[in-house]
Every structure is written in structure tokens, then in C-alpha cells.
N, C-alpha and C positions, 0 to 999 in steps of 0.2 A: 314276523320275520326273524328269522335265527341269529344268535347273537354273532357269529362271525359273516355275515351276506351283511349285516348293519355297522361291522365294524370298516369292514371292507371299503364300502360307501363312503364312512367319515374316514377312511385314510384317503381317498381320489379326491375327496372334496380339499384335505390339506394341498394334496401335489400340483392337482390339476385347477379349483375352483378358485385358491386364495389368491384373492389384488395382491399385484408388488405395491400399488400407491392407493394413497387414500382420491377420493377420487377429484375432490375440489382444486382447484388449480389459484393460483393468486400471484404474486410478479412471478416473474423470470429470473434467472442469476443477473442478466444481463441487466435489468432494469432496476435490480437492487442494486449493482456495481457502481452501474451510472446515476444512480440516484444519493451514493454515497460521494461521486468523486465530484459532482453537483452544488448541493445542496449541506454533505455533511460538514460540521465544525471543526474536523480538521483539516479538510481540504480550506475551506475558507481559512482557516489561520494562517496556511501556508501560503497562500494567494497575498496575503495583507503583509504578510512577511516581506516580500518582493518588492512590495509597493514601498515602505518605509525603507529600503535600503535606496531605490528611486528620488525618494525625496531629499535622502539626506545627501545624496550626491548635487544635486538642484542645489540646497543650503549652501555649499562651497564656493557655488560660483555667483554669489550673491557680492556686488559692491559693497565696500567699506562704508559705513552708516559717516557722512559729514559731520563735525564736530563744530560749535560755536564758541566762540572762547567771550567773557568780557572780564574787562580790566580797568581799576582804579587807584592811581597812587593823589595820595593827600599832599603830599611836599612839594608845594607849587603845584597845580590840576593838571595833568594827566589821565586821560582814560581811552583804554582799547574797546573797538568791539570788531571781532575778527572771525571768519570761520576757515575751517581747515579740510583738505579733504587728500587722500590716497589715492595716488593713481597706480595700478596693477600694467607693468609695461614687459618690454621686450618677451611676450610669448608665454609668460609663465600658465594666463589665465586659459592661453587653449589647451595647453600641456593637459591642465585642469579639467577643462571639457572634453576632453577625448576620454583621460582616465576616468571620469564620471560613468560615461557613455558605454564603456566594457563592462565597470562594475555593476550598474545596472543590467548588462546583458547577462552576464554571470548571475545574479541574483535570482534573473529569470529561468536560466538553467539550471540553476539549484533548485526553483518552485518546481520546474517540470520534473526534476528526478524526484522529488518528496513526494509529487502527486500521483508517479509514476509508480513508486514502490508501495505508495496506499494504494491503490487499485488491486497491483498483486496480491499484498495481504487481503485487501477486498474479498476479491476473487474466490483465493484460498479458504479464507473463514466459510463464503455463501458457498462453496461446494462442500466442506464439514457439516453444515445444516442441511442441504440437500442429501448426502449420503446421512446423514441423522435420521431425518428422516424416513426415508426408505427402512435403514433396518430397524428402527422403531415398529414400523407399520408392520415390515415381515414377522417379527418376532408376534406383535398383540395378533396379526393371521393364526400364527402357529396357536397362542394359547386359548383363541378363540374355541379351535378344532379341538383341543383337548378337554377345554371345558362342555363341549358337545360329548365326545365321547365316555365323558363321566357321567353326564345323564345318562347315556346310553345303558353305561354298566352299573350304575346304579339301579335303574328299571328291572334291568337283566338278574340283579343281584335280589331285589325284592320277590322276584317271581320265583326264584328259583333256580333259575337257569345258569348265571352268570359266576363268576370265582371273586370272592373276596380279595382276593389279591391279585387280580389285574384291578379292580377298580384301586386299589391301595397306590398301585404301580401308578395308573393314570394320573390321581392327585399329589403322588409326588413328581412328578413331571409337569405337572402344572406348576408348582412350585419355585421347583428351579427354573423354569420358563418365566416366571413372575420375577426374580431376580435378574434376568438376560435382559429383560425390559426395562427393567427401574435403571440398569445402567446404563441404557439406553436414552430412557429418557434423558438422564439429568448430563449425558453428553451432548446432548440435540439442546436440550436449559444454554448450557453451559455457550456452547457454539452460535446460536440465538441473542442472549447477550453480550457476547462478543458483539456480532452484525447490529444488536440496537444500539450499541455505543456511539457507532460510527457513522447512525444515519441522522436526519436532522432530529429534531426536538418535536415535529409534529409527525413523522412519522414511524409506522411500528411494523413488526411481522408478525401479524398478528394473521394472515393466512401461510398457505404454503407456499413454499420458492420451488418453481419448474428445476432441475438443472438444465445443461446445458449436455449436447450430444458428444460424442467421444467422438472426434475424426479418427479415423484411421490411415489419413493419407499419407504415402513418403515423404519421412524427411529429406528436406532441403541438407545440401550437403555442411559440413562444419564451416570453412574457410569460407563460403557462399554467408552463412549466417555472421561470424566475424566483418566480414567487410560493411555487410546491412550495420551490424551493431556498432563499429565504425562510426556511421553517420549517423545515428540515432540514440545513441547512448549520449541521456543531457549533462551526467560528471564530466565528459568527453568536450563538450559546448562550453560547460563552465570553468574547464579547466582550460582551454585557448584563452577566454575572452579574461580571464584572470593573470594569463602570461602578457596578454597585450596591456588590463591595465598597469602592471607592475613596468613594465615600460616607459608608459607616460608618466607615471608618478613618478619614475628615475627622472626624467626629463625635466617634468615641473620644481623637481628638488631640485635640480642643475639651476636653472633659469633662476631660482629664487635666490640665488647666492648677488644676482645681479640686484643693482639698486631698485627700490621702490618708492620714488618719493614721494613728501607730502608737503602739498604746496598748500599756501596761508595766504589767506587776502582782508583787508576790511578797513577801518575807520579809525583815525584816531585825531581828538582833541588835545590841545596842550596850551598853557600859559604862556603867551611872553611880554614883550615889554609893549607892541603895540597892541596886547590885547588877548582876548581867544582867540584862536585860529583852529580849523580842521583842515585834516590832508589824508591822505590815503597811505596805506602799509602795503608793503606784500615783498613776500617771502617764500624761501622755500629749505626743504630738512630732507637730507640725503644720508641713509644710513652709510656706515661703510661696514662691508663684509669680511672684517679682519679676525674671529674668533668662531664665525658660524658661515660656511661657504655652501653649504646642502651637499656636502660630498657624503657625512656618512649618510645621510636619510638618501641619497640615490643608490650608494652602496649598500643600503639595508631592501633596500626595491629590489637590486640586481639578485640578490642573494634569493629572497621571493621568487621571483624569475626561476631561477636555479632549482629552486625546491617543486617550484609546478611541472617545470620539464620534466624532473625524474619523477616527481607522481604521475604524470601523466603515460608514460613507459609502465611503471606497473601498475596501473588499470588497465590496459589494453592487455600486457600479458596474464591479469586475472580473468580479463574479458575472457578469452581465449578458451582458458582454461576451463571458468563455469561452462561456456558454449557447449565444451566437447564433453563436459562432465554429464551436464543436463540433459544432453541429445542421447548418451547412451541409455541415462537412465530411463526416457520415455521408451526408446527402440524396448529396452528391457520390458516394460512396463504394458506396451502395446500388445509384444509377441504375450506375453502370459494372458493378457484380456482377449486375445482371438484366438488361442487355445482352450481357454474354459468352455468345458463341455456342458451346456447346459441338461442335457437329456441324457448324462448318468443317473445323477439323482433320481429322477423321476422311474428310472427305469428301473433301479434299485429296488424304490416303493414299490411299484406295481409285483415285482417277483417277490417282494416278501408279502403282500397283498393274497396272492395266489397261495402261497406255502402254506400261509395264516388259515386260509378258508380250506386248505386239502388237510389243516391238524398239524403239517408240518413245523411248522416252528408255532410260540408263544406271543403273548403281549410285551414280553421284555424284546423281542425281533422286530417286532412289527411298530413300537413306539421308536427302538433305535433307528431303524428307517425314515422313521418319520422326519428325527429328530437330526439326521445326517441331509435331507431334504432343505433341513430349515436353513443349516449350516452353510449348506452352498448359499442358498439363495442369497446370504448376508458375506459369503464371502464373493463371489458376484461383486456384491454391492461397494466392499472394500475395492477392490480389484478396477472399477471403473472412478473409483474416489483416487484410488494414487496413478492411475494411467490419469487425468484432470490435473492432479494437484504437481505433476513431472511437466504439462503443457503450460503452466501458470510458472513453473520454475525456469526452463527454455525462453518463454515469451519474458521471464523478468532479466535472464541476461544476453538478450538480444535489444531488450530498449525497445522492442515494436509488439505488435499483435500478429501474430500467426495464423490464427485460426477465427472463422465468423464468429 
């Protein structure tokens, strides 16, 4: 076969023959996501997080532990035995439990916004490995075909027939295709453990991860997406249920200003003239509220209050903001990924293919073809990695999921 009708063959085999994917398949994005926001250690830490703010609020409304007192005087017999105990009254303790009962809500809308914004990072990292790997794959295609076509022109080059320097040409192109790769790989390394970090201790990615398909459907309008995020943003959650306890705990400092006594009861023996005698004690201790009335620690509440309010105003107007930010950049990001023409390149190839075999152009034509082939393919690959990574940034300032 003549050395340009052979060369021909291994450029269509680049254009037309080479897998975008290696062919084994192994989780999903979807079932790494969720197996990190599952099973990973940081999702569990944040989960336990919650839980301990939960208890320490339970701790508060715990009774005053009773106190036993005993007592001996020598100087004529005398002795007490008495216990003592705290009673928690006019309303301070539900104050108590109300403000418990928010901070634990809050604590929990703090866990959901932690767990919310691992998922996106989640997300994010397994679509960097999923486009890792794709132009990993495309590029070892590309240098597969070149390493073919070097035998080719080495054969060609033994017999006779073939030019010392297109074969020279082909193996430095091989070359710098061996570099495209290595940094290929150690991005896909790199992005890989990232996603091992975050999943549990028994599991690895030690297959491929599927991605996940690019919607192309219209977006939902801005203000339509605001109002969803509204109700679904858990800062949003946590920051109510932190205005309400800063309320109660105003209250419970009010109430505490009022007395709390602690009433005494028990036993007491004493000497006298017909004898020992026992008889009974009791008593009671009433603080008075002359130097501590809980006014500042209610006015240190109020103030709290105050400072949630106005955070809570600018997050909604950041809200807003990321919304309309995010939304353009996907529209952006969309319009460019259904504009990419896949069948320039190829069509490229093929006309320098045809020129090559009529003499018309060289191996430095017909490799740069090749090599503007490869180009697309990996910018493709970019091109549906940042239309993904614009749907992961939307879906994370909306507080919900957008897409399946």
C-alpha cells in the first residue's frame, strides 16, 4: 500500500475511529455525591456538630442538683442535718426552653447549609474528574494514532519509500502529545484525591465516574428562582430561628432578675436542761436583685436580635445577586456548548486527508489537522465541564437542586 493511501487510513482512524471514553463504566457523579454527603467524615462531623449543640441546650434545663448540709457545734450539743434545694419560678425556665428549642433549630440549619455546600463542592470536584478524565482518554487516543503512524513511516522509511523527516516530524509530535498527557494525568491524580478525601475510609475511586448529562432546558426566570431560594436557603432558617432565640433569652434574662429561692428543711438535735431533744428546721433564702437585675444580658440579647436582622437583609440581597449572577453565567455557558460545531474538525481532517494523498500539502498539514482534531475534542470536553460546573454554582445559590 503506498505510503500516503496508509497514511490517510491512520488520520480517519484518529478523526472517525478514536473512543471519547475508556469503555468500563463504575459509579455515577451522582452515586459518588451521595455517597460522600452519606457516609463521608465530613458530612458525619457536621451532623454530630448539631447534635452537641442539641444537648448542650437539654443541659440548661436541668434542676438544680439538692444540697445536704450537716452540722456540729461542741458548746452544749448541737447538730443539724438539713438539705437544701432551688426552686426555678415565675417563667424563667420556659423562657429557657423555648430559647433551647430555636438554638437547636438553628444548629440544624447551620448542619443543612454545611451539608449543602459539601455536596456542591462534592459535585464540583466529581465533574473535574469526570472531564479529567475524558481528555486524559482523548489525548492517550491522539497519541495512540501517532504512535501507529510512526511505525507506519518507519517501515516506509526502511524500504525506501518514506522521508526521514515526516517520520522525525511524527515522533516529535508524539512528544509533545506525551506532555498534554502527563498534565493530564496528574490533574485527573490531583482531582481524584481531592474526591478520595471526602469519601469514607472504605471507599476509593478506583473505577471510572460516569458524568452526568448537560440539560439544556430554559432557565427558570431570576425572581421565580429568588423566591424558591427564599424558602430554601438553610442561612435563611438559621437566621430566623436565631432571631427568635435571642428573644427568649432576652426574656429569660428579664425573669431571672426576679427572685429564686432556696428553701432548707431537716433535723435538728440540741441540749437542754430536761435532756436531748430533737425538732425539726426549715427555712428559706431569697436573693435580692439590687446589683444584677438581667437588664444588660437582656440588652446584650436585644442587640443580637439586631445584628440577625440586618444580616439577615444582606444575605437575601447577596442571595439575589449570586442568583442573577450564576444564571447569566450558565445562559452564557449553554449558548457556547450548543454552538460548538462538532463536524468542523473532522471536516478539516478529511480535506487535508484528500490534499495529503493528491501531494498537495505535507506531514507538517496533515499532523496540524490532526492535532486541531484533538484540540476540539478536549475543548468540547472543557466546554461541557464549565456549562456543569455554572449548574452546580445556580443550584448552590438557590439552596435546591435544579436539575435530575
Amino acid at each position: 500500500m503506498p505510503i500516503r493511501t496508509q497514511v490517510c487510513t491512520w488520520i480517519a482512524a484518529v478523526v472517525l475511529l478514536a473512543p471519547p471514553m475508556a469503555a468500563g463504566q463504575g459509579r455515577t457523579e451522582r452515586e459518588v455525591v451521595e455517597l460522600i454527603l452519606r457516609d463521608g467524615p465530613q458530612a458525619r462531623a457536621i451532623r454530630a456538630e448539631s447534635e452537641i449543640t442539641h444537648r448542650e441546650q437539654l443541659a440548661r434545663l436541668s434542676y438544680p442538683n439538692p444540697s445536704v448540709t450537716y452540722s456540729r457545734e461542741g458548746a452544749g450539743f448541737t447538730e443539724f442535718f438539713q438539705a437544701e434545694q432551688s426552686l426555678s419560678l415565675f417563667g424563667a425556665r420556659d423562657a429557657l426552653s423555648q430559647a433551647g428549642v430555636a438554638a437547636t433549630a438553628a444548629a440544624e440549619a447551620e448542619r443543612d447549609l454545611r451539608l449543602w455546600l459539601l455536596r456542591c463542592e462534592a459535585a464540583a470536584t466529581v465533574a473535574q474528574v469526570v472531564a479529567g478524565q475524558e481528555r486524559l482518554e482523548s489525548v492517550r487516543a491522539h497519541m495512540r494514532e501517532v504512535e501507529r503512524l510512526i511505525e507506519i513511516l518507519r517501515a516506509r522509511e526502511r524500504e525506501g519509500e518514506g522521508s526521514r523527516f515526516d517520520r522525525l516530524r511524527a515522533e516529535q509530535e508524539l512528544r509533545d502529545t506525551s506532555q498534554v498527557a502527563t498534565s493530564a494525568a496528574v490533574a485527573l491524580a490531583e482531582a481524584r484525591a481531592t474526591v478520595s478525601g471526602m469519601l469514607p475510609p472504605d471507599a476509593s475511586l478506583s473505577t471510572t465516574v460516569a458524568g452526568a448529562q448537560i440539560a439544556q432546558q430554559p432557565l427558570v426566570p431570576v425572581e421565580t428562582l429568588f423566591t424558591r431560594a427564599t424558602s430554601t436557603r438553610a442561612e435563611l432558617r438559621a437566621l430566623e430561628q436565631l432571631g427568635q432565640r435571642a428573644t427568649f433569652e432576652a426574656e429569660a434574662a428579664r425573669r431571672a432578675r426576679l427572685p429564686s429561692p432556696n428553701l432548707f428543711g431537716g433535723v435538728k438535735r440540741a441540749d437542754e436542761l430536761s435532756g436531748r431533744k430533737t425538732g425539726g428546721v426549715f427555712g428559706v433564702t431569697v436573693p435580692l436583685p439590687l446589683f444584677d437585675t438581667g437588664g444588660r444580658e437582656a440588652a446584650r440579647w436585644e442587640a443580637e436580635r439586631s445584628r440577625v436582622e440586618a444580616e439577615r437583609i444582606f444575605i437575601e440581597q447577596r442571595i439575589r445577586s449570586e442568583i442573577a449572577s450564576a444564571s447569566e453565567v450558565l445562559t452564557l455557558r449553554q449558548t457556547a456548548l450548543s454552538q460548538e460545531q462538532q463536524g468542523t474538525a473532522e471536516e478539516l481532517v478529511q480535506i487535508a486527508v484528500v490534499a495529503y494523498r493528491e501531494g498537495e500539502v505535507g506531514i507538517l498539514d496533515l499532523l496540524d489537522a490532526a492535532r486541531t482534531a484533538s484540540r476540539a475534542t478536549i475543548r468540547s470536553i472543557d466546554l461541557r465541564l464549565d456549562a456543569r460546573l455554572a449548574q452546580i454554582a445556580l443550584e448552590r445559590a438557590v439552596g435546591d437542586t435544579l436539575w435530575p
